[in-house]
N, CA, C and O atoms as a Maestro MAE file, in Angstrom:
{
 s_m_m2io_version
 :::
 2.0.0
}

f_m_ct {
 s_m_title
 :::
 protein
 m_atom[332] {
  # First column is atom index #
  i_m_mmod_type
  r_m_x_coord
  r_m_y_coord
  r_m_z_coord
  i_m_residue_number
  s_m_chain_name
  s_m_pdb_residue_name
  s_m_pdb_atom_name
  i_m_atomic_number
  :::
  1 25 0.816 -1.186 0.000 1 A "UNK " " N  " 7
  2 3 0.000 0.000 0.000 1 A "UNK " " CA " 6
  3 2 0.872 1.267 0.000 1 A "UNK " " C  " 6
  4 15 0.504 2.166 -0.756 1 A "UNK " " O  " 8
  5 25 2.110 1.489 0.832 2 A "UNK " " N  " 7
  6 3 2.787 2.841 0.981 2 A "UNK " " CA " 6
  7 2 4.183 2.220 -0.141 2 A "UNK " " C  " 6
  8 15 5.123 3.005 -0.268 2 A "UNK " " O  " 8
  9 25 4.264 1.005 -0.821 3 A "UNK " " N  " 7
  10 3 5.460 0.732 -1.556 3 A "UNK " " CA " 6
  11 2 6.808 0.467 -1.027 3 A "UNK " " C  " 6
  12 15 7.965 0.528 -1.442 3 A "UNK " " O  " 8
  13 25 6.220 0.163 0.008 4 A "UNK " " N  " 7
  14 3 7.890 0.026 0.927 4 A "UNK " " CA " 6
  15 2 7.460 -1.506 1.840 4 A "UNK " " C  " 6
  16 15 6.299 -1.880 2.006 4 A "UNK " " O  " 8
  17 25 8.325 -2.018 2.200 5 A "UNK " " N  " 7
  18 3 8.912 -3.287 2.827 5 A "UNK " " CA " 6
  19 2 10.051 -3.534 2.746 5 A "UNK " " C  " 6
  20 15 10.871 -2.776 2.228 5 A "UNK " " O  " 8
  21 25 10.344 -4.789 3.312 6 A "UNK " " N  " 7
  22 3 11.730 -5.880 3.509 6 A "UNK " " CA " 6
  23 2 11.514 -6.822 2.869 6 A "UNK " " C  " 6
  24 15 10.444 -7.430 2.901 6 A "UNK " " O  " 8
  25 25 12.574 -7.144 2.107 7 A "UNK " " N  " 7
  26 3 13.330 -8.164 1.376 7 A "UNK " " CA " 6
  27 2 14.534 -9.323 1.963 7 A "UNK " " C  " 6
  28 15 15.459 -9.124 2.751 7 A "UNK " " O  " 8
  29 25 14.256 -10.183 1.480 8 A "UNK " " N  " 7
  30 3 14.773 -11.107 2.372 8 A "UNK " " CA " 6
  31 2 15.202 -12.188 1.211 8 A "UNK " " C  " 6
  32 15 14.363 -12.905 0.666 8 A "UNK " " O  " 8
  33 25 17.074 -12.238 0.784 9 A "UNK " " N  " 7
  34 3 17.491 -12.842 0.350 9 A "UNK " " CA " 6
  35 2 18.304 -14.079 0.381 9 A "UNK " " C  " 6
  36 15 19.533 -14.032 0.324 9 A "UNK " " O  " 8
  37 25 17.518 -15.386 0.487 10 A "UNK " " N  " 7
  38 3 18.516 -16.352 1.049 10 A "UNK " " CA " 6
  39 2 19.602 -16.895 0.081 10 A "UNK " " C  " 6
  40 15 19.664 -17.066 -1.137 10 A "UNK " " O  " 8
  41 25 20.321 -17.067 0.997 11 A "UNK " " N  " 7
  42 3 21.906 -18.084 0.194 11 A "UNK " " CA " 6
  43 2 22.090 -19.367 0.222 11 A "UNK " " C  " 6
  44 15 23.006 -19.867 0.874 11 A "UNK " " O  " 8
  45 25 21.287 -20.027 -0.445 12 A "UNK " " N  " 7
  46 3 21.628 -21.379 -0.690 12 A "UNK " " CA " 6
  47 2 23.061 -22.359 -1.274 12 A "UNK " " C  " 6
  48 15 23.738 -21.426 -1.706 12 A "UNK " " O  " 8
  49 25 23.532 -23.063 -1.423 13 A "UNK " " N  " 7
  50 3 24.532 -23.536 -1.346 13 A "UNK " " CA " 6
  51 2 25.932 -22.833 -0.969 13 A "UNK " " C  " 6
  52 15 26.500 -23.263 0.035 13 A "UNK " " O  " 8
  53 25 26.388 -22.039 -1.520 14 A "UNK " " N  " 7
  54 3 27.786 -21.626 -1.592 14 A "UNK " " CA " 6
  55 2 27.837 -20.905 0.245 14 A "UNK " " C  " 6
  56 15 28.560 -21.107 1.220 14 A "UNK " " O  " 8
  57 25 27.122 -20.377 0.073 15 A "UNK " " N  " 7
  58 3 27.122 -19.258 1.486 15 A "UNK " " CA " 6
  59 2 26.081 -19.870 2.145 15 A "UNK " " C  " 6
  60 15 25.195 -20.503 1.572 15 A "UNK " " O  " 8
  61 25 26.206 -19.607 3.976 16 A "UNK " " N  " 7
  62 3 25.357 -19.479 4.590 16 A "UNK " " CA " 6
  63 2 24.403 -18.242 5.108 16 A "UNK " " C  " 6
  64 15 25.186 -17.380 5.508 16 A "UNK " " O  " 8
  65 25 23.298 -17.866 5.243 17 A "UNK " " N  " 7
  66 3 22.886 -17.230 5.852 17 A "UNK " " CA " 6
  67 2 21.341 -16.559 4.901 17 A "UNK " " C  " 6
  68 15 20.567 -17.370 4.393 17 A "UNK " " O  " 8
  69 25 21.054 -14.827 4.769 18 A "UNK " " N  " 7
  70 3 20.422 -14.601 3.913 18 A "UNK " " CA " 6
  71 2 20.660 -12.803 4.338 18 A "UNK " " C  " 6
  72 15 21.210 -12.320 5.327 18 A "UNK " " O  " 8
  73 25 20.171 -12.294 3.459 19 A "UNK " " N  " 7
  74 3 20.600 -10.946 3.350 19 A "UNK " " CA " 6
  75 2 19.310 -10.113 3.589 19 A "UNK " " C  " 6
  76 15 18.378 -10.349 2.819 19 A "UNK " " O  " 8
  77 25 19.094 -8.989 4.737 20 A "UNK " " N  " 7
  78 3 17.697 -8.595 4.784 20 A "UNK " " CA " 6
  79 2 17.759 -7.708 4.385 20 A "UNK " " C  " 6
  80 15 18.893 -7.241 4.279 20 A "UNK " " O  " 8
  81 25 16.660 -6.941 3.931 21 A "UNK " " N  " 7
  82 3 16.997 -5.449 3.192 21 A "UNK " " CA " 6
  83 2 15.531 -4.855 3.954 21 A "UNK " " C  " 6
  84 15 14.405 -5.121 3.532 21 A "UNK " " O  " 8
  85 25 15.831 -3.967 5.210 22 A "UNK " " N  " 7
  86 3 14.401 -3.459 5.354 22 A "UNK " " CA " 6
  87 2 13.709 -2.194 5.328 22 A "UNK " " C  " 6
  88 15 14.488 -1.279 5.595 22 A "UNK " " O  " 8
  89 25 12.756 -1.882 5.146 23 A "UNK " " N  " 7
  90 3 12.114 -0.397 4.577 23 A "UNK " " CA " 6
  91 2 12.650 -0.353 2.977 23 A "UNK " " C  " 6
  92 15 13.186 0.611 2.431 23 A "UNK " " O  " 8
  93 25 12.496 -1.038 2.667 24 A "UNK " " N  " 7
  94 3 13.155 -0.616 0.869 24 A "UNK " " CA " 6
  95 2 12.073 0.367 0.207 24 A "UNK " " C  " 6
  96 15 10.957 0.592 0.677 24 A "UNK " " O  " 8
  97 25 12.440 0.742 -0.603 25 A "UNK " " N  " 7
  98 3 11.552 1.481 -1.430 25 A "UNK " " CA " 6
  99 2 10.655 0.991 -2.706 25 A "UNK " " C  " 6
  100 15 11.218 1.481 -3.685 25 A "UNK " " O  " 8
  101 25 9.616 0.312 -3.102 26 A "UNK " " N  " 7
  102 3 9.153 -0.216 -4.005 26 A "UNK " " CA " 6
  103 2 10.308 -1.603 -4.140 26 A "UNK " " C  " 6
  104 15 11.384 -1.621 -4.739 26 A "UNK " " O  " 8
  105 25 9.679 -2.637 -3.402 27 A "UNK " " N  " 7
  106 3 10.558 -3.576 -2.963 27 A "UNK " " CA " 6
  107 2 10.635 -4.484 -4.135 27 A "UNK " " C  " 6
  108 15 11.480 -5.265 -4.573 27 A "UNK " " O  " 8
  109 25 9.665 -4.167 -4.420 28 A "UNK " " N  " 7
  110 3 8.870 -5.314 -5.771 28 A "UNK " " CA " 6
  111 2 10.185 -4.940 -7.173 28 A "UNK " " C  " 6
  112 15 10.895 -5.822 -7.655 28 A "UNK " " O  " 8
  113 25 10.221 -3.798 -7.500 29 A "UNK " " N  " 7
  114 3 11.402 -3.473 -8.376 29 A "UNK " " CA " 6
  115 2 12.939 -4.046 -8.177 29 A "UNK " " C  " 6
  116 15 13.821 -4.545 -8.875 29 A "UNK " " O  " 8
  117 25 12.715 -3.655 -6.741 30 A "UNK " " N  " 7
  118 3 14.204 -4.169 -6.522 30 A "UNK " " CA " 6
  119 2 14.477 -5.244 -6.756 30 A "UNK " " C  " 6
  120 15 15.521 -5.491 -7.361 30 A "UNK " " O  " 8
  121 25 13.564 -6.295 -6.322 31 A "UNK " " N  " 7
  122 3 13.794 -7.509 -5.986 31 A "UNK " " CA " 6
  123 2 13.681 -7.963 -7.850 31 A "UNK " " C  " 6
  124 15 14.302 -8.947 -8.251 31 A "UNK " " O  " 8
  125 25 13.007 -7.286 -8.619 32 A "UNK " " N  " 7
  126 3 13.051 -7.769 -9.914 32 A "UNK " " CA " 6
  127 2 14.440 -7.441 -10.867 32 A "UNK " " C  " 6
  128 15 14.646 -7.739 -12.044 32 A "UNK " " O  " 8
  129 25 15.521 -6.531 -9.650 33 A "UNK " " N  " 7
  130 3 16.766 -6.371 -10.435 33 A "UNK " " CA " 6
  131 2 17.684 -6.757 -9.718 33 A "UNK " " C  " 6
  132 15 18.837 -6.620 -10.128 33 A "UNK " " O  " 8
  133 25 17.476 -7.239 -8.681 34 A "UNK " " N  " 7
  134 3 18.373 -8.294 -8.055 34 A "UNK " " CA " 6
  135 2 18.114 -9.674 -8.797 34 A "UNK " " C  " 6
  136 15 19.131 -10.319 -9.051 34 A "UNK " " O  " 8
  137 25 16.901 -10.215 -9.180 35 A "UNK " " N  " 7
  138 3 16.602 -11.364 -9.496 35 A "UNK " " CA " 6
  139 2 17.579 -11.375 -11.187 35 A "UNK " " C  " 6
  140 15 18.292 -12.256 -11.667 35 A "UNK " " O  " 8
  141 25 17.225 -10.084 -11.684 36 A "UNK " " N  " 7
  142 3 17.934 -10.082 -13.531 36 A "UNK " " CA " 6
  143 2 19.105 -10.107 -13.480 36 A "UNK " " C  " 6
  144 15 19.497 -10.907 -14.330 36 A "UNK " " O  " 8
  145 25 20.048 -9.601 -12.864 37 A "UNK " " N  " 7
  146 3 21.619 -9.834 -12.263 37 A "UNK " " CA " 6
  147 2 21.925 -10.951 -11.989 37 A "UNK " " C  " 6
  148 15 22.998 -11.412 -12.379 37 A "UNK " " O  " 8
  149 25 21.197 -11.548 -11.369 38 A "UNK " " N  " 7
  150 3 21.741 -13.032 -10.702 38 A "UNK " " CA " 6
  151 2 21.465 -14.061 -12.205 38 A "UNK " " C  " 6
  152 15 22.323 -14.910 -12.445 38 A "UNK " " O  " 8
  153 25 20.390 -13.946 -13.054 39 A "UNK " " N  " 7
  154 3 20.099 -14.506 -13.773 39 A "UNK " " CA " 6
  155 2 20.899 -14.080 -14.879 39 A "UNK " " C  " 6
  156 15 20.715 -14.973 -15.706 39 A "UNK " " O  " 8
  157 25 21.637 -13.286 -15.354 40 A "UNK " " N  " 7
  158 3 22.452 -12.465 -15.888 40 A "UNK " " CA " 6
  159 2 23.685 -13.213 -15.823 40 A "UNK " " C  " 6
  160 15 24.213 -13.673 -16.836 40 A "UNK " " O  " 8
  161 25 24.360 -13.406 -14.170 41 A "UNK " " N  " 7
  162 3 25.294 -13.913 -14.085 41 A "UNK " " CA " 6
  163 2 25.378 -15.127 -14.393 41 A "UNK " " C  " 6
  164 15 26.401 -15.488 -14.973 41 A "UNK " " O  " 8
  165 25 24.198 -16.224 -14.058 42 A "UNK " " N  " 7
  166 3 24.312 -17.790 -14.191 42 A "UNK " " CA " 6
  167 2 24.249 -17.490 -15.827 42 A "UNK " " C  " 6
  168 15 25.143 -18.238 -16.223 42 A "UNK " " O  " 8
  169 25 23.801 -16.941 -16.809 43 A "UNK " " N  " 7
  170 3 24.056 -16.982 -18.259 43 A "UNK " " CA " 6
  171 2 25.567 -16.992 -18.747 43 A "UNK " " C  " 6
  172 15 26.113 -17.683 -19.607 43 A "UNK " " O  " 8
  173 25 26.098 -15.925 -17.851 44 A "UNK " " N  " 7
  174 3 27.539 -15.774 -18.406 44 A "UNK " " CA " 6
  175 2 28.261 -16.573 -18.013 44 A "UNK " " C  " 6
  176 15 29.131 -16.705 -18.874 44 A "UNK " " O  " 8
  177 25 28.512 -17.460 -16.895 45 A "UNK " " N  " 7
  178 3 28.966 -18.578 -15.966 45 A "UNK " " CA " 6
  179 2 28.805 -19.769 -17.263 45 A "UNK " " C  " 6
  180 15 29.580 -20.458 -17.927 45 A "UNK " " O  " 8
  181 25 27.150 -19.530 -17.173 46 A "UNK " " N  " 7
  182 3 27.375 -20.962 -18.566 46 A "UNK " " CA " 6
  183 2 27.827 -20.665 -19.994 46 A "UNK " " C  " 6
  184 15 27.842 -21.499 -20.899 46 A "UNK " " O  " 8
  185 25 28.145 -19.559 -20.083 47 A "UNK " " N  " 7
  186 3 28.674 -19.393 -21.493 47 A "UNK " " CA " 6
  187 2 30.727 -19.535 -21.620 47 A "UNK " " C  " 6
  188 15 31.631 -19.684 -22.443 47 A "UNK " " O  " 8
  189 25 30.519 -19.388 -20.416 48 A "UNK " " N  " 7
  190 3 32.238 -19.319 -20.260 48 A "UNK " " CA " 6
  191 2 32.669 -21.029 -19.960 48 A "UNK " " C  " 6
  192 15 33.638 -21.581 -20.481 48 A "UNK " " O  " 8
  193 25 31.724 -21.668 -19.025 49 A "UNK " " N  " 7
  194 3 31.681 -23.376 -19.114 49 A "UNK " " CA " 6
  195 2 31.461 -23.915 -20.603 49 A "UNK " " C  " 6
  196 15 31.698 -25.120 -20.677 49 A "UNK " " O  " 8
  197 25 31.109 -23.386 -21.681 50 A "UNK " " N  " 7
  198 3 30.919 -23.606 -22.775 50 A "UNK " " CA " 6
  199 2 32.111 -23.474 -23.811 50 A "UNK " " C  " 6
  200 15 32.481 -24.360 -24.582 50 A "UNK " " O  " 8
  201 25 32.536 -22.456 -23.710 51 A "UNK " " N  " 7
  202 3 33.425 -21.668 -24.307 51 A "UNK " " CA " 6
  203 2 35.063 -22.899 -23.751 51 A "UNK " " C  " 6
  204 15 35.871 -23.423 -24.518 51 A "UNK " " O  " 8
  205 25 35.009 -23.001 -21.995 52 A "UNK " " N  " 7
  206 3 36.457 -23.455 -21.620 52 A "UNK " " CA " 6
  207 2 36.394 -25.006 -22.251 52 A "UNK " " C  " 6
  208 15 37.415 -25.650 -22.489 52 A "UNK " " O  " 8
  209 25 34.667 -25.643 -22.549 53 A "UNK " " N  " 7
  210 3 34.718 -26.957 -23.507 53 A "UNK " " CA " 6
  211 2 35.545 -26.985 -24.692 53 A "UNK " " C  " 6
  212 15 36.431 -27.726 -25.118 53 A "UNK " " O  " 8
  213 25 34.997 -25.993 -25.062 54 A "UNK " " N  " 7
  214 3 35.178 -25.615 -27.195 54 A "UNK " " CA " 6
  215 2 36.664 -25.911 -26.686 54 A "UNK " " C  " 6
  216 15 37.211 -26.817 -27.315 54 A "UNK " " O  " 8
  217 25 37.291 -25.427 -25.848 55 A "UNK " " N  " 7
  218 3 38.958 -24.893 -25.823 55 A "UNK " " CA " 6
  219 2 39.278 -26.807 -25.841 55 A "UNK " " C  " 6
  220 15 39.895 -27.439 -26.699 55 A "UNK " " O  " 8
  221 25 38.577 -27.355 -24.524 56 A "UNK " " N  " 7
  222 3 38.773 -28.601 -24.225 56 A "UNK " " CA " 6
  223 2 38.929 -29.487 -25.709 56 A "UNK " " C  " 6
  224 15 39.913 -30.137 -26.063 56 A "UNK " " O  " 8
  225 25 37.580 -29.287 -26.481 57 A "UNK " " N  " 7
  226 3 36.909 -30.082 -27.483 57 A "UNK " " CA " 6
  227 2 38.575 -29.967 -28.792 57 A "UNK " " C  " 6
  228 15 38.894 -30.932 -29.487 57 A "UNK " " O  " 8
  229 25 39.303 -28.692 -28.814 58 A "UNK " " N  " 7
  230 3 39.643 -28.462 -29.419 58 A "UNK " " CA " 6
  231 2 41.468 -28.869 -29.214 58 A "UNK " " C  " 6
  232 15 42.247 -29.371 -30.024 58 A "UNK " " O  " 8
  233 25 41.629 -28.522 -28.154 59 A "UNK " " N  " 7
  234 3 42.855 -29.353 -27.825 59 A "UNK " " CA " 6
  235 2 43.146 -30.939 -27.944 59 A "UNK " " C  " 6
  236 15 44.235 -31.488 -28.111 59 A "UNK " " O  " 8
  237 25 41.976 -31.470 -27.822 60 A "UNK " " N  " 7
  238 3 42.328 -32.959 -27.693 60 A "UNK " " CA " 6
  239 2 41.688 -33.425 -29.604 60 A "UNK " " C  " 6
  240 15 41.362 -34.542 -30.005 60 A "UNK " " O  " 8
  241 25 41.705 -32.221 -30.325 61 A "UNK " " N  " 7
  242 3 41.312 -32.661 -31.974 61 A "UNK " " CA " 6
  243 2 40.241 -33.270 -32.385 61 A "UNK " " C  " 6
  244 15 40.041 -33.950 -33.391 61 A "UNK " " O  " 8
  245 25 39.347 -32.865 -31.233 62 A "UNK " " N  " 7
  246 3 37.490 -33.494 -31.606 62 A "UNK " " CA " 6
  247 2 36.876 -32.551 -32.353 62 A "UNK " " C  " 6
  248 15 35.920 -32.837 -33.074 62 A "UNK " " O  " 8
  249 25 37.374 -31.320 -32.251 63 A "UNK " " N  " 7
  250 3 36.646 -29.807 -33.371 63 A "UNK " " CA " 6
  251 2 38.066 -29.669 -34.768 63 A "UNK " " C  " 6
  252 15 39.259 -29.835 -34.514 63 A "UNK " " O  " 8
  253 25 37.589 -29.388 -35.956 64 A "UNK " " N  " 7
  254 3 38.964 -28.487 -36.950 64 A "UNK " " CA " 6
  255 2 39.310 -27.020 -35.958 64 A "UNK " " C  " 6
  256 15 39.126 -26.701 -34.783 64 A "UNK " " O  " 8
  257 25 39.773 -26.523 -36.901 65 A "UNK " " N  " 7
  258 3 41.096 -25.006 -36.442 65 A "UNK " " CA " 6
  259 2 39.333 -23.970 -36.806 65 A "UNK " " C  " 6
  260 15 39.064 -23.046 -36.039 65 A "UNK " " O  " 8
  261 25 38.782 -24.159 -37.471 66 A "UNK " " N  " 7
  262 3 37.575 -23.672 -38.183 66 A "UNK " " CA " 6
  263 2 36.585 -23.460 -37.350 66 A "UNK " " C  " 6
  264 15 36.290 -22.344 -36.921 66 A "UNK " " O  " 8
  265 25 35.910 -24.684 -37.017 67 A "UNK " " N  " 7
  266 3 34.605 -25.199 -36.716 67 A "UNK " " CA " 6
  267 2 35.071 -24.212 -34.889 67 A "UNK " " C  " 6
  268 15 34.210 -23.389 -34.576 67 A "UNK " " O  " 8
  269 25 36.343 -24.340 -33.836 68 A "UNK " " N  " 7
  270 3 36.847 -23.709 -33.128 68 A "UNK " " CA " 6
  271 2 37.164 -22.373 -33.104 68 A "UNK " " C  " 6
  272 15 37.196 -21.706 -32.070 68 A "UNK " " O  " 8
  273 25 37.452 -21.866 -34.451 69 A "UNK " " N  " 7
  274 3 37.198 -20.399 -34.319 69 A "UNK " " CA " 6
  275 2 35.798 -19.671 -34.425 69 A "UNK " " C  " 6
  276 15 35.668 -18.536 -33.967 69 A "UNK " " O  " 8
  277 25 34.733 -20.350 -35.048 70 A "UNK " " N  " 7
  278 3 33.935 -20.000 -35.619 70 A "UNK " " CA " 6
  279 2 33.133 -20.164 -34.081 70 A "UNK " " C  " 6
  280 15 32.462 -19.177 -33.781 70 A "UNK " " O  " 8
  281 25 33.133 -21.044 -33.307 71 A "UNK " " N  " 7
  282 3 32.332 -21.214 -31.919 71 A "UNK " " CA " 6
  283 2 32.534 -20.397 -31.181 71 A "UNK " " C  " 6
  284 15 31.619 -19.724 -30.706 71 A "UNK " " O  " 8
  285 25 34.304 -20.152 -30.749 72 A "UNK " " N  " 7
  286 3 34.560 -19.098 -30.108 72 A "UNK " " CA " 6
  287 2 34.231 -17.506 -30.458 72 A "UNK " " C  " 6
  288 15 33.864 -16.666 -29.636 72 A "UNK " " O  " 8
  289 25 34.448 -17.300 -31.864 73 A "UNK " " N  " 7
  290 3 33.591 -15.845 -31.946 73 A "UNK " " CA " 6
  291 2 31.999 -15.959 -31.676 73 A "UNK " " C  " 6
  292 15 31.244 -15.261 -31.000 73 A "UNK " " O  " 8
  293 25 31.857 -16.727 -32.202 74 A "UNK " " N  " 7
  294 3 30.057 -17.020 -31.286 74 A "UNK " " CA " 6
  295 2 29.969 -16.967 -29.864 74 A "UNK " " C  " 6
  296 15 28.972 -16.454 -29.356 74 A "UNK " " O  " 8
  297 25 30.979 -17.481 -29.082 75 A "UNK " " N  " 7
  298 3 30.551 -17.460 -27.772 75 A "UNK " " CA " 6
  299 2 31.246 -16.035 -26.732 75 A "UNK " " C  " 6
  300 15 30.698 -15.665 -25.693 75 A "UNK " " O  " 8
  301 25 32.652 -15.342 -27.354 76 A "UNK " " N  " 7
  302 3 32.902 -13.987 -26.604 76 A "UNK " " CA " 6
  303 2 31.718 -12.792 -27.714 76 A "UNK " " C  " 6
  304 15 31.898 -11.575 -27.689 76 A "UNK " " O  " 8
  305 25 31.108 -13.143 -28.187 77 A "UNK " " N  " 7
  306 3 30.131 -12.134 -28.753 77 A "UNK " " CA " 6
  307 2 28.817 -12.278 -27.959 77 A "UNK " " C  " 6
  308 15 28.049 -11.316 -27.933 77 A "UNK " " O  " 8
  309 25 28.481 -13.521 -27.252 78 A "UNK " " N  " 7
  310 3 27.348 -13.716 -26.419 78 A "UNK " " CA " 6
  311 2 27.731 -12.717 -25.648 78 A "UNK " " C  " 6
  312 15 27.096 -11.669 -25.531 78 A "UNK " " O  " 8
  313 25 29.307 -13.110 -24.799 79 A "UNK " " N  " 7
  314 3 29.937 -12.416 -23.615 79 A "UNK " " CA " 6
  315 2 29.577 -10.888 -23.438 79 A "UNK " " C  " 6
  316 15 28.947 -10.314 -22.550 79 A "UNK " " O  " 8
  317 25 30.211 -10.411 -24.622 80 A "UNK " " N  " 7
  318 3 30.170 -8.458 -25.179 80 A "UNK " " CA " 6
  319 2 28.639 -8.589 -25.202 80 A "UNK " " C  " 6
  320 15 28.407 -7.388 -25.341 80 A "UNK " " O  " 8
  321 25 27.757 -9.003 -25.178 81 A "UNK " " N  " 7
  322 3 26.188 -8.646 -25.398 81 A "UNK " " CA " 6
  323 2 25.567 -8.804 -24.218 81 A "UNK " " C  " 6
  324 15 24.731 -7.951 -23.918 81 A "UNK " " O  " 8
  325 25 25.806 -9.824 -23.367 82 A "UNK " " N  " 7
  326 3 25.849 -9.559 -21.523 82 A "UNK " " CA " 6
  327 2 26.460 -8.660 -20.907 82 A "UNK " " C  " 6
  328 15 25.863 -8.035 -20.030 82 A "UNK " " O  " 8
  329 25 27.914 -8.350 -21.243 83 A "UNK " " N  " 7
  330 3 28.058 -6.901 -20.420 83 A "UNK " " CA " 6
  331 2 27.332 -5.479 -20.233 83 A "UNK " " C  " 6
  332 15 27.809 -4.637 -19.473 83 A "UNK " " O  " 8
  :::
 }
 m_bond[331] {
  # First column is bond index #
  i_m_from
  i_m_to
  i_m_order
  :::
  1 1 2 1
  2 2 3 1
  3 3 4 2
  4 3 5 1
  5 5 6 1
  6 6 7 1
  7 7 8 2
  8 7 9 1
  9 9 10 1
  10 10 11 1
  11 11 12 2
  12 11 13 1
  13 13 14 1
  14 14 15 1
  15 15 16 2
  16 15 17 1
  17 17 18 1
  18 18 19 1
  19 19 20 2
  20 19 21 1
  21 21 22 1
  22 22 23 1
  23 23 24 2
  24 23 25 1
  25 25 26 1
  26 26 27 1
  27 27 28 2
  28 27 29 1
  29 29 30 1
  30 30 31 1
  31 31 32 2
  32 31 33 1
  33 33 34 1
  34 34 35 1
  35 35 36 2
  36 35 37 1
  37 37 38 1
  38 38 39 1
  39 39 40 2
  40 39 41 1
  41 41 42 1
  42 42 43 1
  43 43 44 2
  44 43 45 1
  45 45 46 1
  46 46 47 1
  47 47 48 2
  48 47 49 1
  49 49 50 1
  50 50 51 1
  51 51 52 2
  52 51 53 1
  53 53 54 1
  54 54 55 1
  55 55 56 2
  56 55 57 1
  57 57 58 1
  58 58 59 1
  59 59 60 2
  60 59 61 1
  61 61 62 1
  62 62 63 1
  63 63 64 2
  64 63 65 1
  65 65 66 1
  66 66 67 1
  67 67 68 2
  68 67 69 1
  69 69 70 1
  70 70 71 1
  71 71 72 2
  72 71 73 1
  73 73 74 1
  74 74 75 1
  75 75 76 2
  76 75 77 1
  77 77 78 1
  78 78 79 1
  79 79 80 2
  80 79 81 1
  81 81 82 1
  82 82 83 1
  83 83 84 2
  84 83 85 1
  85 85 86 1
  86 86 87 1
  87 87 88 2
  88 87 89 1
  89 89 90 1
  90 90 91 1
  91 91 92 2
  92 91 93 1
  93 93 94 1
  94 94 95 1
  95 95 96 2
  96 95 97 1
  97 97 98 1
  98 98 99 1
  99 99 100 2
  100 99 101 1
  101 101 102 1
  102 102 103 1
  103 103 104 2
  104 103 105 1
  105 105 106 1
  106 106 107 1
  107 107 108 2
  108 107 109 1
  109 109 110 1
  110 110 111 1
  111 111 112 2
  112 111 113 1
  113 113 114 1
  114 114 115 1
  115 115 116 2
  116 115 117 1
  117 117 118 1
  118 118 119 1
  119 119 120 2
  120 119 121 1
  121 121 122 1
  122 122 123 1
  123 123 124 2
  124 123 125 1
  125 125 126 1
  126 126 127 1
  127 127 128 2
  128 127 129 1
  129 129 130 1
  130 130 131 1
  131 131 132 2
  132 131 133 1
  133 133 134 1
  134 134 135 1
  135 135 136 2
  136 135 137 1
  137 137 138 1
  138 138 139 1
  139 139 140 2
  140 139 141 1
  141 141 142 1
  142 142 143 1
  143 143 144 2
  144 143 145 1
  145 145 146 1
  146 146 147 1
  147 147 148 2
  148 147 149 1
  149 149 150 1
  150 150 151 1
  151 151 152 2
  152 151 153 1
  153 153 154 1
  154 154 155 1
  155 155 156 2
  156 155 157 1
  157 157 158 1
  158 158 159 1
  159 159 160 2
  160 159 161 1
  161 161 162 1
  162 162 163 1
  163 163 164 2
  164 163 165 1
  165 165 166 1
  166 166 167 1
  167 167 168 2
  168 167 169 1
  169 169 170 1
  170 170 171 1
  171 171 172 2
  172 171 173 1
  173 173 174 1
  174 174 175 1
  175 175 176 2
  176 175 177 1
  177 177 178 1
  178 178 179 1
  179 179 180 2
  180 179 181 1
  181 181 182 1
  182 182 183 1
  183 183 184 2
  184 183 185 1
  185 185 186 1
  186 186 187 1
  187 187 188 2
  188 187 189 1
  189 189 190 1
  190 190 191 1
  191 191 192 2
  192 191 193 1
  193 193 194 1
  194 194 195 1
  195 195 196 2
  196 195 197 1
  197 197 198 1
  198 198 199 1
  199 199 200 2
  200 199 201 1
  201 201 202 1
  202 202 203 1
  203 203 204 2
  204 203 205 1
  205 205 206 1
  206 206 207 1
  207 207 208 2
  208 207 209 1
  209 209 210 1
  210 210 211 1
  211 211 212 2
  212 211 213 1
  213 213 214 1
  214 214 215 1
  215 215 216 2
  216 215 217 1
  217 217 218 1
  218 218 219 1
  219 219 220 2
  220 219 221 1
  221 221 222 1
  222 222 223 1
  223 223 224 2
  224 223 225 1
  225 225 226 1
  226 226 227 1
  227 227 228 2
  228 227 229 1
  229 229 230 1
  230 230 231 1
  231 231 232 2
  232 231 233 1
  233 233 234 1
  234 234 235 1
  235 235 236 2
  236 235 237 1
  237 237 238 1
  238 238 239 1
  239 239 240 2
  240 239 241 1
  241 241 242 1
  242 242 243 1
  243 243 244 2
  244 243 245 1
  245 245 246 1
  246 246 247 1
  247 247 248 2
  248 247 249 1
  249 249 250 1
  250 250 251 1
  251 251 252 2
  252 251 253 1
  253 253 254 1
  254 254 255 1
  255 255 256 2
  256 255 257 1
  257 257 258 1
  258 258 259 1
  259 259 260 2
  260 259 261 1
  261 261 262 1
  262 262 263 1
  263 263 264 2
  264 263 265 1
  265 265 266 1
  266 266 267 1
  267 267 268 2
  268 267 269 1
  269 269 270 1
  270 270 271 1
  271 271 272 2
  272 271 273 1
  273 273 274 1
  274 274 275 1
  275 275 276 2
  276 275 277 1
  277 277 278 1
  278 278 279 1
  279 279 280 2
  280 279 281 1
  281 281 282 1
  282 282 283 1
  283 283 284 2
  284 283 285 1
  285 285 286 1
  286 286 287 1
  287 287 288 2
  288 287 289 1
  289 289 290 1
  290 290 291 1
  291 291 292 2
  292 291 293 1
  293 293 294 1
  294 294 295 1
  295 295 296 2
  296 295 297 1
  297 297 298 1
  298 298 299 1
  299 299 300 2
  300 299 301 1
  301 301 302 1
  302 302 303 1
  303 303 304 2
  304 303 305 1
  305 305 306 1
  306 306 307 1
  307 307 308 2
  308 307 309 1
  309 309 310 1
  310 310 311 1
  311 311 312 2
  312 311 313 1
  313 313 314 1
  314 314 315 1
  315 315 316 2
  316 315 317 1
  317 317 318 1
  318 318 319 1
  319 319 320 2
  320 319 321 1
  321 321 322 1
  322 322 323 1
  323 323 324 2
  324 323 325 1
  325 325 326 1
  326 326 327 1
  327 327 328 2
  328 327 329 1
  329 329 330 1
  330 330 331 1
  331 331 332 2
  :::
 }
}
C-alpha cells in the first residue's frame, strides 16, 4: 500500500545465511533487479563453461582449427552482449 517493505534474500549452497533489506523502497522493483543480475550472471557462468569446452573439445582434436574459431567468436560475442 505505501510501496515500501523488507526483502529477504537467502543463500543457498555456496554461502550461509540470507541478506535482509528493510524499509526498501518499491521492494517489488528491486527484488526484480536483483533477481535479472543473478540470472544475468548464471548466463555468463554458462557461457564461459561452454566456451572453456570448445577450448577442451579443441585441444584434444574433436573440433577443426575452423569449426573452433567459428564457436569461439560465437561465444565472446554472447559475452560483449551480456556486459
Amino acid at each position: 500500500m505505501l510501496n515500501c517493505g523488507d526483502l529477504i534474500f537467502s543463500t543457498p549452497r555456496q554461502y550461509f545465511g540470507s541478506v535482509f533489506m528493510k524499509n526498501v523502497s518499491d521492494p517489488t522493483h528491486v527484488r526484480t533487479i536483483v533477481e535479472d543480475v543473478l540470472r544475468r550472471l548464471k548466463e555468463i557462468k554458462s557461457i564461459k563453461d561452454d566456451l572453456r569446452q570448445l577450448e577442451k573439445e579443441y585441444e584434444f582434436g574433436r573440433i577443426s582449427k575452423e569449426k573452433y574459431k567459428e564457436l569461439k567468436k560465437k561465444y565472446e560475442k554472447q559475452l560483449r552482449t551480456m556486459s
